[in-house]
C-alpha positions in Angstrom: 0.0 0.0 0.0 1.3 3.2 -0.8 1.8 6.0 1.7 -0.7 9.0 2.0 -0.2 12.0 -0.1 1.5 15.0 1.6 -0.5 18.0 2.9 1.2 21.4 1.4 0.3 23.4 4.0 2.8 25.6 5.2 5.9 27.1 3.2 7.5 25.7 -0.1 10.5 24.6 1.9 8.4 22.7 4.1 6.5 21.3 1.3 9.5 20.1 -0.6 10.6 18.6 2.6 7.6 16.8 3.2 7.4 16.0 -0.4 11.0 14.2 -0.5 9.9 12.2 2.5 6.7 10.9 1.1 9.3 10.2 -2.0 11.3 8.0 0.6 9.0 6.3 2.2 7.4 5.6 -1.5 10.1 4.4 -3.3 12.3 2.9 -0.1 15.8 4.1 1.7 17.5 1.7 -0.2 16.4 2.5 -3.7 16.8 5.8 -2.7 20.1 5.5 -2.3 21.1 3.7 -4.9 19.6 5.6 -7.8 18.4 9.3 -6.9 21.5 9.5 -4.8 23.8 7.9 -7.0 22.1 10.5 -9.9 22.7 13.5 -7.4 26.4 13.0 -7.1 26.6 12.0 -10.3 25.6 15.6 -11.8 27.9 17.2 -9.4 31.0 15.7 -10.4 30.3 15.9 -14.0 28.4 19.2 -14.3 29.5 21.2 -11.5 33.3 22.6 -11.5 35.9 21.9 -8.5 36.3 25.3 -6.6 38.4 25.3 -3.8 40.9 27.8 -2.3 44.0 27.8 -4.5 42.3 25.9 -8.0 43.0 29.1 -9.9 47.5 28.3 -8.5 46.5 24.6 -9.6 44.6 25.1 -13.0 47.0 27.8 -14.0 50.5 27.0 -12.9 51.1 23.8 -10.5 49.5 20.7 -13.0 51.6 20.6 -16.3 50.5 19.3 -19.3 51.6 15.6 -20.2 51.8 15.7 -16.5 50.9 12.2 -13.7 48.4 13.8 -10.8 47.7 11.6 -8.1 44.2 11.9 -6.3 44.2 10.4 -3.6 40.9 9.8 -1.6 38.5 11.3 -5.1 35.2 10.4 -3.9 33.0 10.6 -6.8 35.6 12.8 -9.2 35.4 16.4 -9.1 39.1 17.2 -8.8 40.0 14.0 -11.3 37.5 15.6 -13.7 39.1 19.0 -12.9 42.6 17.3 -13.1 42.7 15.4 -16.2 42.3 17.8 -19.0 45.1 19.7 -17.7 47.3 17.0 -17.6 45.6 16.5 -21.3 46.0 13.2 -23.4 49.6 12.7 -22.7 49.2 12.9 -19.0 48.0 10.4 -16.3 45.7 11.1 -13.1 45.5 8.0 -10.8 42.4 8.4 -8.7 42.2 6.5 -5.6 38.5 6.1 -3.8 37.9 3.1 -1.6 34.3 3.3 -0.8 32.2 1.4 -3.1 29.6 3.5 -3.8 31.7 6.7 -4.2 33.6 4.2 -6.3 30.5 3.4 -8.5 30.0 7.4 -9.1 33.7 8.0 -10.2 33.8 5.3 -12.6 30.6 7.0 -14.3 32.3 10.2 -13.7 35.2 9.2 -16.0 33.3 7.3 -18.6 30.5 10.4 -19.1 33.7 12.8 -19.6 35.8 10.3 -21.7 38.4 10.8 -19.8 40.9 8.3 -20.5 44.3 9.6 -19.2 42.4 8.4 -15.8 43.1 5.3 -14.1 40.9 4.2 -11.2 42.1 2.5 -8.2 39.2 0.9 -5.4 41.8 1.6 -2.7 43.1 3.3 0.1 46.2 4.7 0.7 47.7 4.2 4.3 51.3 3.5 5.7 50.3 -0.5 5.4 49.1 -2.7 2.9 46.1 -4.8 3.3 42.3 -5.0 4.1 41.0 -2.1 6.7 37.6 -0.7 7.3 36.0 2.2 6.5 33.6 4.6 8.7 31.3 5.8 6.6 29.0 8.4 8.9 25.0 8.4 8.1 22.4 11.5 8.5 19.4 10.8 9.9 20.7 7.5 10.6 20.4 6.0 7.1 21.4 8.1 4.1 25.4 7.4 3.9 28.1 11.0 3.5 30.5 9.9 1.4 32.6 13.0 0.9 33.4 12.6 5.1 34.5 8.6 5.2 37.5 8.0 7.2 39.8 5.3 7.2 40.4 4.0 11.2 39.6 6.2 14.7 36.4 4.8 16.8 33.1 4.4 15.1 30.7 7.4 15.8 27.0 7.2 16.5 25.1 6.8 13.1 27.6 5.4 11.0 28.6 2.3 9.3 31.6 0.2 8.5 32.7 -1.9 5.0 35.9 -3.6 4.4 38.3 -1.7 2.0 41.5 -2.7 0.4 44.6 -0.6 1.2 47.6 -0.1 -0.4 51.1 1.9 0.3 51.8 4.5 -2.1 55.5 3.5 -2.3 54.3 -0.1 -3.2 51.8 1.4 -5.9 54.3 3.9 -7.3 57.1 0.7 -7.9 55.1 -1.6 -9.1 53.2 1.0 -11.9 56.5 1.9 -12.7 56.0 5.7 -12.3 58.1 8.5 -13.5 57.0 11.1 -12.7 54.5 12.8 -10.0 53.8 16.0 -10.4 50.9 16.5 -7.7 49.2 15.1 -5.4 45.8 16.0 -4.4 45.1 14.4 -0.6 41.7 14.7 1.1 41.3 11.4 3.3 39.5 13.3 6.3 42.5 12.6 9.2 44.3 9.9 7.3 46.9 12.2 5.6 49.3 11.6 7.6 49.5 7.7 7.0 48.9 8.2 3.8 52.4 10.2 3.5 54.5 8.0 6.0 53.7 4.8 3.0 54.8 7.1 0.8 57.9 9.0 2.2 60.3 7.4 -1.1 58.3 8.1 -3.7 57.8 11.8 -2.3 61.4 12.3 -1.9 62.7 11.1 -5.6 59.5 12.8 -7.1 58.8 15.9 -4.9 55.4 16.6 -6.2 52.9 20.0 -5.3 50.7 18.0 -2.7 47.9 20.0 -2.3 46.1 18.2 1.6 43.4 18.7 3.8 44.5 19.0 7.4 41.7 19.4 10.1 42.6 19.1 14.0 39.0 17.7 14.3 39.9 14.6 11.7 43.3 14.0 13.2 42.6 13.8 16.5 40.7 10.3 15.6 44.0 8.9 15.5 45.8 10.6 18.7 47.7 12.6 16.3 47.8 16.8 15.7 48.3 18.6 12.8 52.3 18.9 13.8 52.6 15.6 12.8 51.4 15.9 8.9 54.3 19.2 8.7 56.8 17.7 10.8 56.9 14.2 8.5 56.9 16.6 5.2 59.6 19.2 6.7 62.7 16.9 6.6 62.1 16.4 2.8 62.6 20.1 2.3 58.6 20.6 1.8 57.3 23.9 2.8 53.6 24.8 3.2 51.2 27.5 2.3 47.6 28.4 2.8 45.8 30.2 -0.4 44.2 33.3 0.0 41.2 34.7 -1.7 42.9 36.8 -4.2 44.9 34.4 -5.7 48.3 33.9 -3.7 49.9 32.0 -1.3 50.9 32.9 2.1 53.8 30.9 4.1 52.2 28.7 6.6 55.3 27.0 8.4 52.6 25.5 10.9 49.1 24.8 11.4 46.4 28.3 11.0 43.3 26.5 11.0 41.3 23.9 8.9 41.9 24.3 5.7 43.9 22.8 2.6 47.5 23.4 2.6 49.8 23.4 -0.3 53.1 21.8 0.6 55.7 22.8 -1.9 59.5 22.0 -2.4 62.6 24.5 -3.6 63.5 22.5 -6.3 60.1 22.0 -7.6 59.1 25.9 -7.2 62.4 26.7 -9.3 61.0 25.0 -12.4 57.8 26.7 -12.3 56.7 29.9 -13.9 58.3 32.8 -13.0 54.8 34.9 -12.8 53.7 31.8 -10.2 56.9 32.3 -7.8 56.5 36.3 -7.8 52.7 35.2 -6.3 53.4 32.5 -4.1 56.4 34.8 -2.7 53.6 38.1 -2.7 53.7 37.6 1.0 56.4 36.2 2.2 58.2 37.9 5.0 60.9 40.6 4.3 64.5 39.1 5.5 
């Protein structure tokens, strides 16, 4: 038996709300899910553009073309589709997503945009190899948030797990036979930090623009603080920046707040455009 027709009593937005529910409770959580949410982030990763605080630095100077781009926790791939025509035909952009259903998005992402300098990977990236589970958090209990999954810490109220393979990024970098790595895009919600210490090799012969999310909140799941992500990327002569809003980047030698950093080494910075170094030095402290 179907469920009643909604009232419309009341304002629009209450009405749409009461509308989607009766939509739910029609059609089921689960086929909700799996199609009219699947469709949702579908049309945002294919029709909507990455924005994010610095993609003007990225688009512009810090992805080459005929270039290898690493993305590294791409969820349903809006910074792979952003990504891969700047690294155009020539180039490579390895996306890595380990949940399943953001997995499922991404691999419709690519094949809409024909993108075929991509290469998808249903993994993790951690500082072990192996099979690990996921958190993946729930609102209202049932309807899963992708974009915020996180790889270890304690499992929170309204969440579930799934088993996800993992793999080191030293490991993956050997055995594809990379190179080159040009950038690396890291948004793994608290997990950056493992995610660099399996990788510490293939940073130091490469020394690609990482480009990383770092949020006390998110690290703190794992006892750590954000010290720990710029104290493991110091030593390899990496020096970090926050964007600002009209179009440079200021020196951030430690952590401001949450936000995503760019981490950037001398010897990469020298081989970039001149106009890019006159902005990313804009603000750097007179010595």
């Amino acid at each position: 038996m179907s469920p009643p027709m909604p009232s419309h009593d009341g304002g629009a937005g209450s009405g749409n709300e009461m509308l989607k529910k009766w939509f739910i409770a029609a059609i089921g959580k689960s086929n909700y899910i799996t199609y009219i949410t699947f469709l949702t982030d579908l049309y945002h990763s294919t029709c909507l553009p990455f924005k994010a605080a610095g993609s003007d630095l990225i688009k512009h100077y810090l992805i080459p073309r005929g270039g290898t781009v690493l993305d590294i926790g791409a969820n349903t791939g809006s910074f792979t589709a952003f990504a891969a025509p700047l690294v155009g035909p020539a180039g490579r952009v390895y996306s890595f997503e380990p949940v399943p259903a953001a997995f499922r998005v991404l691999k419709h992402t690519v094949a809409l945009r024909r993108l075929r300098q991509v290469a998808l990977i249903e993994a993790a990236l951690s500082s072990y190899a192996g099979i690990a589970e996921i958190t993946i958090p729930l609102k209202q209990g049932w309807k899963p948030q992708l974009p915020i999954a996180y790889l270890g810490g304690p499992l929170q109220v309204d969440a579930k797990r799934e088993p996800v393979r993992v793999l080191r990024l030293d490991t993956f970098a050997a055995t594809a036979a990379l190179d080159r790595i040009d950038f690396i895009k890291c948004d793994t919600e608290g997990h950056e930090y493992f995610v660099f210490a399996g990788g510490l090799e293939t940073l130091a012969r490469h020394r690609p623009t990482i480009f990383c999310e770092i949020a006390a909140p998110y690290l703190e799941r794992h006892d750590l603080t954000p010290a720990a992500v710029f104290d493991l990327l110091r030593p390899l002569g990496y020096q970090s920046y926050l964007p600002t809003a009209d179009g440079h980047l200021v020196p951030a030698p430690t952590y401001q707040m949450g936000a995503d950093y760019f981490f950037l080494h001398p010897a990469t910075v020298n081989t970039l455009d001149p106009q890019f170094r006159q902005r990313m030095l804009h603000h750097a402290p007179s010595t």
